[in-house]
C-alpha positions in Angstrom: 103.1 74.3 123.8 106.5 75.0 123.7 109.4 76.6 126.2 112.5 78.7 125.1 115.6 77.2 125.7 119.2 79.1 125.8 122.5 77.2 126.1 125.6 78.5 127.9 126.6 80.3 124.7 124.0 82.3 125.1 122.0 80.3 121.7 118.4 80.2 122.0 116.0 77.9 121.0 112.8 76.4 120.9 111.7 73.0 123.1 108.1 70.6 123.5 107.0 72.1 126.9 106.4 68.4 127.6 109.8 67.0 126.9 113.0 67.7 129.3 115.5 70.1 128.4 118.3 68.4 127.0 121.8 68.5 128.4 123.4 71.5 127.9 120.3 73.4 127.9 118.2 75.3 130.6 115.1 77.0 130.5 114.9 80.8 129.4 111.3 81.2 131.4 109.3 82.0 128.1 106.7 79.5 127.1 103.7 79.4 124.4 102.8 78.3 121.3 105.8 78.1 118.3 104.9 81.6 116.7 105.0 83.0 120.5 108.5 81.3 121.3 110.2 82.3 117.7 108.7 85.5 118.5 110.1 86.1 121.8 113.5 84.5 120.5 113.8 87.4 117.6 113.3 90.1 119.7 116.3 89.0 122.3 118.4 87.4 119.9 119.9 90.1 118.6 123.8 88.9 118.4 123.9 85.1 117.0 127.3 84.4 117.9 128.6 82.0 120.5 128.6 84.5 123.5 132.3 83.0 123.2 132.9 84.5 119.9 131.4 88.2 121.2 134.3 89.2 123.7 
């Protein structure tokens, strides 16, 4: 199983459910198997850059 984790930059990623989130990183609330998580991450990741970058 694996969790969706977003950064404060507003980049997503995938994380082992069992594993803490690492530093810099908080959970996004989505969780499921890899295919469900990249899923999920494609649908609302729809601008890639740095949320810095976007203003």
């Amino acid at each position: 199983m694996y969790k969706v984790v977003v950064n404060d930059e507003e980049q997503y990623s995938i994380w082992p459910a069992a594993r803490d989130v690492p530093a810099g990183w908080h959970e996004e609330g989505t969780s499921g198997t890899e295919e469900e998580c990249t899923a999920h991450i494609e649908r609302v990741w729809v601008d890639m850059r740095p949320r810095s970058l976007r203003t």
